[in-house]
N, C-alpha and C positions, 0 to 999 in steps of 0.2 A: 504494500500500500504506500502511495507517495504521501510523502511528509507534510504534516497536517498544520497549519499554521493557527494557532487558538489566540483568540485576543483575549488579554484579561478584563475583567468586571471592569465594569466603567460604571461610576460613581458620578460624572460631573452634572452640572446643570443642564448643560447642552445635551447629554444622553436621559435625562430625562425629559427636555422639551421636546426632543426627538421622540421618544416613548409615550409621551402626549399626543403629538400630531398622529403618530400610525394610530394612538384608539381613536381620533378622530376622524380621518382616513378611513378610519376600517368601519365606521358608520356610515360613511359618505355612499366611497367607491362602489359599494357592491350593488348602489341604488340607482349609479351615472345613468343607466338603462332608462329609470323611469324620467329625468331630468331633459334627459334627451329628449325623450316621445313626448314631456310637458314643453319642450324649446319649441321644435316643430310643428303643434297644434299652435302653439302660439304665432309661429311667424308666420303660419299660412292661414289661421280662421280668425284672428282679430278684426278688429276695424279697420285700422292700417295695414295689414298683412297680404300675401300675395293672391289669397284667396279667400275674402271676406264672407264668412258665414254666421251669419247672425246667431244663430240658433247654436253652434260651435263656439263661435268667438265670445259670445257673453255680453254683448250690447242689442241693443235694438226691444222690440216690445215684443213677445207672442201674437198668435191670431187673438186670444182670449184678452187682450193690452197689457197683461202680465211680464216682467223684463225677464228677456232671456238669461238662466243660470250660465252654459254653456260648459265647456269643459275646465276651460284654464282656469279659474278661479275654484272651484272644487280642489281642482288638481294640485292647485301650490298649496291651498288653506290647509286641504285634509288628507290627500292623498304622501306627499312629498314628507310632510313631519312627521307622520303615524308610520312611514315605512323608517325614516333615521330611527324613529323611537325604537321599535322592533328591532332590529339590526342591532343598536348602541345595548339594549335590553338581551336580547339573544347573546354577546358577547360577554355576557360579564355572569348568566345563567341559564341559561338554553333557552327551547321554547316558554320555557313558562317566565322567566325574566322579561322575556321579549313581550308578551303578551300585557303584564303589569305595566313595565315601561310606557309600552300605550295607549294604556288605561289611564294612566295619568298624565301623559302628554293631552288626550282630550280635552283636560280640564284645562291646560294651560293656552290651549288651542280657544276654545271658547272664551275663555279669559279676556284675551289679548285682541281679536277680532283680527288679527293681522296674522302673513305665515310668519310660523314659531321654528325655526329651524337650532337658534342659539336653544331654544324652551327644549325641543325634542332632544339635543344633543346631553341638554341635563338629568331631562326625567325617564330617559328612557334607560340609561345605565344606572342611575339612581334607583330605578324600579325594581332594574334588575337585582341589583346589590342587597337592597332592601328586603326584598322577597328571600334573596339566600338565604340573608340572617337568620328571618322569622321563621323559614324551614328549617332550622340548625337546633330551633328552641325546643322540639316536641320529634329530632327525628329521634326512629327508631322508640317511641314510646307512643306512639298508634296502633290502638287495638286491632287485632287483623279482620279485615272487611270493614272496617271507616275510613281507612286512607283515601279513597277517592272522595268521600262526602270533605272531609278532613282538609282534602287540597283543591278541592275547589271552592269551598267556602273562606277557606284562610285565601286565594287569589283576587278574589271576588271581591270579599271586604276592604283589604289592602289597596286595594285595585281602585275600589271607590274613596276610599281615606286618601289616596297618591292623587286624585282626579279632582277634590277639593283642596288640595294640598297646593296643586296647581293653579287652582282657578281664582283664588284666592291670595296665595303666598308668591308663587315663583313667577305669574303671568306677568304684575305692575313690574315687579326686577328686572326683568326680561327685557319688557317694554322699553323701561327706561335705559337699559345697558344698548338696545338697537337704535333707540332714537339719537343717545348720545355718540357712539359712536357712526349713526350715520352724518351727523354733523360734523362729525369731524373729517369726515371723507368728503363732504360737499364744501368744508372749509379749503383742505385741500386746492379740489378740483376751482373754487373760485380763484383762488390765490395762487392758481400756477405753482401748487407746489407737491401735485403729485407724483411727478417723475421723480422726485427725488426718495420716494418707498422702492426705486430699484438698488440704493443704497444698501438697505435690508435685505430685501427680496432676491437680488444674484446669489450674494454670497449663503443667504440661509439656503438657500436650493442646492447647492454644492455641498453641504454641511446638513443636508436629507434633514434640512427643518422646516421645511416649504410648509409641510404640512399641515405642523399649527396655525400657519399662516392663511393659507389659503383654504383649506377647509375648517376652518376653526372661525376664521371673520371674513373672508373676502366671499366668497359663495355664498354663507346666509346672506350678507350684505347684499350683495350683488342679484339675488332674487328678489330682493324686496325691492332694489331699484329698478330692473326688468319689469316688476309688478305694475309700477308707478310709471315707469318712462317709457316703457316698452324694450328697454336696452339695457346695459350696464358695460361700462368700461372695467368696471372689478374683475370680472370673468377674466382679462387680458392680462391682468399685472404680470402673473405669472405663467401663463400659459403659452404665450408667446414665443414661437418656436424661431425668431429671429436672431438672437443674440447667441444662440447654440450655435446654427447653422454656418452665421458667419465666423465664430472661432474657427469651425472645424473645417470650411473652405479657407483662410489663413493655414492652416495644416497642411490641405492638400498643394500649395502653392510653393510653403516656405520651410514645410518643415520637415526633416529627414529619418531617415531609415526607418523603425516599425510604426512610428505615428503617424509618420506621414503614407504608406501603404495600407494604411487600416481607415485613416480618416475618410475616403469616398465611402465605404461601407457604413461607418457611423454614420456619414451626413446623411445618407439615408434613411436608414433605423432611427436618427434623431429627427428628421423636417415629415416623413410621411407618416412611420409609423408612432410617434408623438413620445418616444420612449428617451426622457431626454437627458436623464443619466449618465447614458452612454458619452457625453461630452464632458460629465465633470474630473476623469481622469485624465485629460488635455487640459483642465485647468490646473489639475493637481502636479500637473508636471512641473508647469510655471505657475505658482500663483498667482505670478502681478497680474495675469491674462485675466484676471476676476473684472480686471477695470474694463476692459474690453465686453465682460459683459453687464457689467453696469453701467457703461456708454451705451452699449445696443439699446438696452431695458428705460433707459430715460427715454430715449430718440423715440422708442417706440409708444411710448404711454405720453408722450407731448406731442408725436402726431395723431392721437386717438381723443387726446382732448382740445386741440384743434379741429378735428375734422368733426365731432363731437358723436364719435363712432364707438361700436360697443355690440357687444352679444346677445341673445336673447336669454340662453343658457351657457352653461360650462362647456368648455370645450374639454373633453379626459376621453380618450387621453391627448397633451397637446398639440396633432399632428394636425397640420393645414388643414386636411379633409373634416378634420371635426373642428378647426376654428371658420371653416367657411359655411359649412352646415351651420352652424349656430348661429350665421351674421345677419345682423338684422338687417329689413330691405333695404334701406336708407344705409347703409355704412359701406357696402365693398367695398369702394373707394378708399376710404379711412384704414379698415381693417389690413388692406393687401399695404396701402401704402408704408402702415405700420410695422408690418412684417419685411418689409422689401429695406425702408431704411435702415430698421433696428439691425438687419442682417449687415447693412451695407456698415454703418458705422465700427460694428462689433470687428467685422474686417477689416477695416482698416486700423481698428487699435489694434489688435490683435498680429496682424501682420510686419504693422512698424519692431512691433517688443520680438519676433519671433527671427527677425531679421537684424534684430541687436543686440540679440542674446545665443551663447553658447551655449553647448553641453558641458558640463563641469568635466575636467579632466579624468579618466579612467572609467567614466559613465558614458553606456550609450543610449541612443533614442529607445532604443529596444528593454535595456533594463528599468529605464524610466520612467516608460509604459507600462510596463507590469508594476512596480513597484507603487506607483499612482492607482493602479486598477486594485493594487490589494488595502492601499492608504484607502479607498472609495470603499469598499467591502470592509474593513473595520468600522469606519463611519456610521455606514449604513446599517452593519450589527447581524449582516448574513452576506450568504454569498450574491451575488447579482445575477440575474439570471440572463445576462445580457454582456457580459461580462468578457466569453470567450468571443463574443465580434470585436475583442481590442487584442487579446492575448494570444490568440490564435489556438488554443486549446483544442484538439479536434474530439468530434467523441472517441475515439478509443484510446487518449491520453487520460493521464493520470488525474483523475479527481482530487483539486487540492477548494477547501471553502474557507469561509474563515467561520468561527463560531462567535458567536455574541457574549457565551459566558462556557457554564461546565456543561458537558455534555450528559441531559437527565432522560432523553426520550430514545429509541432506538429501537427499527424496527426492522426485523426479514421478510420481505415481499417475493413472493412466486405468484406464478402463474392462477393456481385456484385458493393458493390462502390456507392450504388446508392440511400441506405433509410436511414437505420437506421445510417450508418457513418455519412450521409450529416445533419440527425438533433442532434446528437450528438456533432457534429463538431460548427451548432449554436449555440448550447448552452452551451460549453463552452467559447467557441468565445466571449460571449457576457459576461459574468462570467472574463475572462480575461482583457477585454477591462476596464469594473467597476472596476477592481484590480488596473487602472493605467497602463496599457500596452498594449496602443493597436499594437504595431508594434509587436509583437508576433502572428506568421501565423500559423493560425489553418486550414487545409485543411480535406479533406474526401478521399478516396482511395481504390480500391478494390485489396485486399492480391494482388494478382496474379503481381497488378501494384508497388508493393512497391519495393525504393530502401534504401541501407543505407544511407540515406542524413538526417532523421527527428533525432530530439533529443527525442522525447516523443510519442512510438506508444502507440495508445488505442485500444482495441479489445472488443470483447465478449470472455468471458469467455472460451468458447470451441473452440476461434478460437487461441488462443493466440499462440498457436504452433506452427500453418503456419504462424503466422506472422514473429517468432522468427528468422528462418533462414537466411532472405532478411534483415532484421534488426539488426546487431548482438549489433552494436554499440550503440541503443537505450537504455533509459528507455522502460519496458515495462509493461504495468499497465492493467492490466483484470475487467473488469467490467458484471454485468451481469442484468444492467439496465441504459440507452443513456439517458434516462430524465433527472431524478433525481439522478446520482449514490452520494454517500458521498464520492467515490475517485476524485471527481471533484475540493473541497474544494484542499483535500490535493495536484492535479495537482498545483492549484493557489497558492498556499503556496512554492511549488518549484520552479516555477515562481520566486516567489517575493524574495524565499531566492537565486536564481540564478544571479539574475538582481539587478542593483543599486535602491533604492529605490526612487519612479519616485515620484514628487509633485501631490497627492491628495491620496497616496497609503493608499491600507486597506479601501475605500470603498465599495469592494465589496463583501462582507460576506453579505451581506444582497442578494442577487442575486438570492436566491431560490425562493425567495418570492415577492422579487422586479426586476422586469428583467431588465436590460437595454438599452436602447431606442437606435437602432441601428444608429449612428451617420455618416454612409457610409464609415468606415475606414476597412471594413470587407477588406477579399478578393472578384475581381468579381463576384465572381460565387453568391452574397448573394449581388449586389448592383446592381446599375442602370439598374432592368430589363429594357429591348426592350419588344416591341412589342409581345406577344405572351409566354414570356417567365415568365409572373407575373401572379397573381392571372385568370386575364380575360381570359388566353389564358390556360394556364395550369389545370385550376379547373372550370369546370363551371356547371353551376343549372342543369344541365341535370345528371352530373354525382356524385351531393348529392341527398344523400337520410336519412330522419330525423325518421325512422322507418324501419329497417331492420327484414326482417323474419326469418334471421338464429337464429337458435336454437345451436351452435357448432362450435367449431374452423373453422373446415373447409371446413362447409357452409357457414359461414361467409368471407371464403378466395375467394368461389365461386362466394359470392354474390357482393362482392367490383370488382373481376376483369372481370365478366361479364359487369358490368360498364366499363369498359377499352376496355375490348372486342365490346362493342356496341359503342364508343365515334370511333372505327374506329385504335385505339391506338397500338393495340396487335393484334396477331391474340391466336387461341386457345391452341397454344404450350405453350405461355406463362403463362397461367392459370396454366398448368402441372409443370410448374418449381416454380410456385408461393408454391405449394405445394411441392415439393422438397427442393428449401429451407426453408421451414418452419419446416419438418423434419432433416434439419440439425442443424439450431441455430435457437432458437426464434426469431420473431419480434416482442415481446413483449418489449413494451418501458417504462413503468413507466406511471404515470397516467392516468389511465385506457383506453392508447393506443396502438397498436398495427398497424403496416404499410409494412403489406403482401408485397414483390414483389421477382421478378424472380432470379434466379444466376445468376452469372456473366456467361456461358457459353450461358446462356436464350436471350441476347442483340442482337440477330440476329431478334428474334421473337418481337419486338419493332419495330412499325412503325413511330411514333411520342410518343413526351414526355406528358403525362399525370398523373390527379392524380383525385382517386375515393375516396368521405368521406361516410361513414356508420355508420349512430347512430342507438348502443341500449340501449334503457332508461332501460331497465334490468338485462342488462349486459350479458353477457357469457364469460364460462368458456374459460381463454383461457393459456392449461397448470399449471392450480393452480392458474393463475392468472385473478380479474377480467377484462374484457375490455367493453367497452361501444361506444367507437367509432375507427374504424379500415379505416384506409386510406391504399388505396390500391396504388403503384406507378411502375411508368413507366417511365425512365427519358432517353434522347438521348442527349450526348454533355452537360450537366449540366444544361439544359435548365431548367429541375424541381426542382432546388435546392431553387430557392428565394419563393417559396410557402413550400417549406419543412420549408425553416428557420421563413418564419411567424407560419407554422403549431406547429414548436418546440418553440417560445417565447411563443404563446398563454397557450399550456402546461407546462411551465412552471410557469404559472400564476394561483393559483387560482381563482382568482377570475375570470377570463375569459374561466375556463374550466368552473366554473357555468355556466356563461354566456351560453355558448354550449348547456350543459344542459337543460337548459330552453327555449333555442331556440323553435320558434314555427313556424318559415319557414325557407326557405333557405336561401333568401336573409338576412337574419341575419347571417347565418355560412360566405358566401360568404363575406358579411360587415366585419364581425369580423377580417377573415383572411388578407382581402385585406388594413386594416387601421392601423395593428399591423405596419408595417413598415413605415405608411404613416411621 
């Protein structure tokens, strides 16, 4: 595994204002959708719009002389804040966060008579927060069969208490924090002195602090002014993909070896696709180049309030395409002008400094670029998922990220989620726990289900690619053996250099050989099986067999999931996919096992979770590699994982794969399995 570069904790203010902007960011972003669809009803069915529809746009009278509601005014009032709210609420406690959150934004909603976007942005993770608490007060001491009356009436009540809480307490605050601070922006804008917020606004963009900024007050802002004017020049402060474009064409002009061969590809990625990130590692090379974009960034918000141009909605992400979609009828002019100069100025600063500055001696363009791309990727507190269009990284190089802190989440992804991740996943699990760390969650996951949340995916070797995309933020480490890989060692090594060093660390280098006695700090899925879900219920003497007839991979695949097939388990489809996946990635595991089972597409043909064992004291071949016993599996709901994780500690034991070995009935494999966790 290539060497892993871990940034340490960061404590300062800026990585906290940073951590502010992404939870408000992570309200905003995931709603751009509806923003959008509320820009374009707007620009086409108002009064002034390209397509005035009374009955749409919200002016004019009905037949009955009743005023048309229409859509855009419902849509900012009710629709726009009850979705932040839910979002800001879902993040902080799930669905049912999400739902409070809402509940009480209504009231702040109705309150205020105005869109509540600062209101949503409060009550909706406040809701959420709240609700945790007061489920924290009575969990686990609700009588069983009340907890639904239990939790819906404590949501409900809450829910109503947050909604006067709102309508009441937090709407006139609110009020007043948007009134006041809209004056200050129309102060500004009177006073010619809004260009100078690109003073702030470049460099916190470079320093991935935008986000406070611009979704914390320039977007609500800038809705309420769209509301009113039909427009808002807010939308542009920072969105403006001009001041990018012309650094990085300076680049392609003046600047040498990997920056300047890589810069036509960012100016792309940064002016169409709106991703505009990808430039601040060209800043980071040079910093003074920051003036260059805070020259662009005035030019461009002084010809916007000149030409008295402006958006309807946001433009996200900031790529031309979405700042011209959003532009109101009356501004292309303004809009394109703004973008064409802010580019032109930013070039020409940016050019002058690039053409009067050198590389410091024994530095090349090349080192300077990466080192700038990993300075961005600390910053930013993950890796960039945009990253390798500076670096040149291809996929089948070495995955290097950077981590934000210690490494707590870590997960194995296959194909169906179901075999080989889940005993992979034991053993390292248990490799980790011996290191001194068991509160580091090790889970299992099939590709299709993975999000960016883990710090450390593990794959098979040939999957690693589809894991890549869903994961950008990851380490990601390829292995192309779950027993025994040697990138296991070095996982626990990044662990431990991640992590504070916990009292009894560096026991567990011995873990190949000596496994560790599962102490129930696993995750559930690997602890206090129920009833059916352990050895008795999952694996039983009907479905070992201590002498198998296959002669071949995959009559050997045959003959493990005819077992499944007779246990009642599967029907015969699943046989077919058992061999589908085994033509796509091995389930070749390392110690002369192998653990057949379906793809993830195959989990329909699963009737119950089961698991088939097959010994050949002869072995066969399976893909170059020997195997001797082939566990064939079936698993529904994770039911089959606490017999995987005895199946994977036993393998990892020599002396207990002897033991297998020599087995001379079943009720010995059966014994063996079922005492490994006892």
């Amino acid at each position: 595994m290539a060497t892993e570069t871990v940034a340490k904790p960061r404590t300062s203010v800026r990585v906290g204002v940073q951590k502010f902007g992404t939870f408000l960011s992570g309200m905003i972003m995931p709603n751009i959708g509806a923003f959008i669809a509320w820009g374009l009803i707007t620009a086409l069915f108002i009064e002034k719009g390209w397509i005035p529809v009374p009955a749409l746009g919200g002016f004019g009278t009905n037949a009955e002389g009743a005023p048309n509601v229409g859509l855009v005014g419902p849509m900012i009032t009710y629709l726009l804040p009850l979705l932040i709210a839910y979002t800001g609420g879902k993040m902080v406690y799930g669905h049912r966060g999400g739902v409070v959150g809402a509940i009480g934004t209504m009231g702040v909603i109705v309150g205020a008579g105005i869109p509540m976007f600062i209101g949503a942005m409060i009550m909706g993770p406040l809701g959420g927060w709240t609700m945790k608490k007061i489920d924290a007060i009575w969990d686990g001491k609700i009588r069983p069969g009340f907890e639904m009356l239990v939790n819906n009436f404590s949501a409900g009540i809450w829910g109503a208490l947050l909604a006067m809480l709102g309508f009441y307490g937090i709407s006139p605050l609110v009020t007043a924090f948007s009134t006041g601070a809209g004056n200050v922006v129309q102060f500004l804008v009177n006073n010619g002195l809004l260009p100078l917020t690109s003073i702030f606004i470049e460099p916190a963009k470079v320093l991935f602090l935008n986000n406070a900024i611009n979704h914390g007050v320039l977007t609500p802002l800038g809705i309420q002014q769209s509301l009113e004017q039909g427009k808002s020049i807010l939308f542009l402060l920072e969105a403006n993909p001009g001041p990018g474009i012309g650094i990085l064409l300076a680049y392609m002009f003046f600047g040498r070896g990997a920056a300047k061969a890589s810069a036509p590809g960012a100016a792309i990625i940064q002016f169409f696709g709106g991703i505009h990130e990808i430039y601040f590692p060209y800043v980071l090379m040079k910093p003074i180049l920051i003036l260059a974009a805070i020259g662009g960034g005035m030019t461009g918000i002084a010809t916007l309030s000149i030409t008295n141009a402006g958006l309807v909605a946001p433009a996200a992400p900031g790529s031309i395409f979405a700042v011209l979609a959003q532009t109101s009828r009356d501004s292309y002019l303004g809009v394109i002008l703004a973008v064409v100069l802010a580019a032109a100025v930013s070039f020409l600063i940016a050019s002058v400094i690039l053409k009067s500055s050198k590389t410091p001696v024994g530095d090349t363009e090349e080192d300077s670029l990466n080192a700038a791309t990993s300075r961005m990727e600390e910053m930013k507190g993950k890796k960039s998922s945009i990253s390798s269009a500076l670096t040149g990284a291809g996929a089948g190089g070495a995955t290097t990220a950077v981590l934000a802190g210690p490494v707590k989440n870590i997960v194995f992804a296959c194909d169906a989620g179901m075999g080989s991740s889940a005993m992979g996943a034991s053993v390292l699990r248990n490799k980790i726990k011996a290191a001194g760390y068991p509160d580091v969650k090790v889970t299992n996951s099939a590709i299709a289900n993975l999000d960016d949340t883990y710090d450390v995916v593990i794959t098979h070797q040939d999957l690693t690619e589809r894991a890549k995309p869903a994961t950008a933020s990851a380490v990601h480490v390829s292995v192309d053996n779950f027993m025994n890989s040697p990138r296991y060692d070095e996982i626990v090594e990044l662990v431990r250099s991640s992590n504070a060093e916990p009292a009894g660390a560096g026991q567990g280098t011995h873990l190949a050989e000596t496994p560790a006695t599962d102490t129930g700090t696993a995750p559930a899925a690997d602890t206090g099986a129920e009833a059916g879900a352990g050895p008795a219920g999952i694996l039983v003497a009907d479905s070992v067999v201590l002498n198998g007839t296959a002669t071949t991979r995959d009559a050997a695949i045959d003959e493990a999931g005819r077992l499944l097939l007779e246990r009642g388990a599967v029907d015969s489809g699943y046989i077919d996919a058992m061999h589908e996946r085994e033509e796509s990635v091995s389930t070749y595991m390392g110690s002369y096992l192998a653990i057949p089972h379906g793809t993830n597409a195959a989990k329909d043909h699963i009737l119950k979770s089961a698991v088939s064992v097959v010994r050949y004291p002869d072995g066969i071949d399976w893909n170059g590699k020997e195997v001797k016993f082939v566990v064939g599996v079936a698993g529904i709901n994770n039911e089959h994982l606490h017999i995987l994780s005895s199946i994977a500690k036993v393998f990892t034991n020599k002396a207990q794969v002897a033991q297998l070995e020599a087995a001379t009935t079943v009720d010995e494999v059966l014994d063996l399995f079922g005492k490994v966790n006892s």
